[in-house]
Every structure is written in C-alpha cells, then in structure tokens.
N, C-alpha and C positions, 0 to 999 in steps of 0.2 A: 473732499472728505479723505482722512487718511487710511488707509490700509487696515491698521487695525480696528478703526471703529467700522468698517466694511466686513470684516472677518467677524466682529465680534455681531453684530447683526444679522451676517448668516449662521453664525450658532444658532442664535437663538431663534430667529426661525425653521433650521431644520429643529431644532427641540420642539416648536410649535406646531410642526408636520408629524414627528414621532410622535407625541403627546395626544393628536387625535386618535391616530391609530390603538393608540396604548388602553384610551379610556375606555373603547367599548369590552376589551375582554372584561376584566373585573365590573362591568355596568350592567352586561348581558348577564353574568354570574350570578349580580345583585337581584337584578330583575326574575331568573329564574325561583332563588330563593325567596321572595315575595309573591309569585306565583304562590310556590306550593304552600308557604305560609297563612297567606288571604285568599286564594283563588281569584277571579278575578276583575280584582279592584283593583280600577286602574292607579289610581294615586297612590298606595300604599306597592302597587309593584313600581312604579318609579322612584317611590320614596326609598325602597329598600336597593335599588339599582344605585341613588346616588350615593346613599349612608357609607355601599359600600363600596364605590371611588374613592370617598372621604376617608376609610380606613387605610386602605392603600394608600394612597398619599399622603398620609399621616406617617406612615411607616416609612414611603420615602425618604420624607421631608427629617426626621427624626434620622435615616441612613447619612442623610448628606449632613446636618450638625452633626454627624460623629466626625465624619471625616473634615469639617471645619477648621472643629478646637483638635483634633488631635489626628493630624495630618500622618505622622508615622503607622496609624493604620493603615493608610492608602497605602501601596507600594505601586511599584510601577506595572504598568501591562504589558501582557507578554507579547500583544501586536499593536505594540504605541504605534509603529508606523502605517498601521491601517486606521487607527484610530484618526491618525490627522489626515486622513486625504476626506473621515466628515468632517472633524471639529478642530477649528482653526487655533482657537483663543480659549476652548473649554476642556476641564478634563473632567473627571468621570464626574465627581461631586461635584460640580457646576452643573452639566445635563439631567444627573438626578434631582435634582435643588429645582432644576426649571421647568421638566416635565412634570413633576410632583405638583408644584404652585399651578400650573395649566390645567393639569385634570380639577388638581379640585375648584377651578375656577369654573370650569365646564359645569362638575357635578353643582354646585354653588348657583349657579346659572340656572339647571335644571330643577332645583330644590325648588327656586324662587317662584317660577313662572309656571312650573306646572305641578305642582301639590299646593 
C-alpha cells in the first residue's frame, strides 16, 4: 500500500477518534435540555441528546461546503506545522467534513435503536 493511502487512512481514523470525543459534549448538552424539558423520559431525553448532535453537525457540515466551493475563505493556519504532525493528507475542511458525517452517524445510530 502506498504512503499516501496510509496517511490518508490515519486521518481519517484519528477524525474517527476526535469525533467520539467531540459527540458527547453537544449530546450531554442535548440530553440535559430534555431533561429539564420532559423530566424524566427517557426517550424523549435521548431524543433531544441526539437532535441535537444533528444540529451541530449540520452546522459543521454546512462550515466545510463553505470552505469547499469557496476555498479563499480558508487561509492558512498559523501552526500548519503542528497541524501535520496530526493530519497527513487533511486540512481543516476535510476533518470538519469528517467529524461532522461521524457524529451524526453516531447520533443517527442512537435515534434508530433507542427512541
């Protein structure tokens, strides 16, 4: 296998490592909000846990199509060179684009199987 499809395989699993981490803030957030909302019911606090993953990632996902079609938003970062000792083959709008799709695949998950 060459290099770069090596490189590009550990992006995207360290994105699949950040992406757990990332889901439960906004999920815990969710879940509070449904608390105080229903009291508690457990489905309807999970349900508001996942909705609002789903938000956040939506707003992600919507941050990285900016920076897509209209890349002169991006500019460069001011510590590119710590950025690549994580990410080999991705820059910023690639990691957002892939954590975004991960959470809501999580929240996606959670929606299905437990409400």
């Amino acid at each position: 296998m060459s290099s770069s499809i090596k490189d590009f395989i550990k992006d995207l699993l360290y994105c699949l490592k950040l992406s757990v981490g990332i889901f439960f803030i906004p999920f815990i957030l969710g879940m509070i909000a449904g608390m105080i909302m229903h009291g508690p019911n457990i489905k309807e606090i999970l349900s508001w846990g996942s909705r609002f993953v789903q938000w956040v990632s939506a707003m992600g996902l919507g941050i990285a199509g900016i920076a897509f079609i209209k890349p002169k938003f991006m500019r460069p970062l001011n510590y590119q060179d710590v950025w690549e000792t994580y990410f080999k083959k991705f820059n910023l709008a690639h990691v957002l684009f892939f954590i975004s799709i991960f959470i809501a695949i999580y929240s996606y998950v959670i929606e299905i199987y437990f409400t």
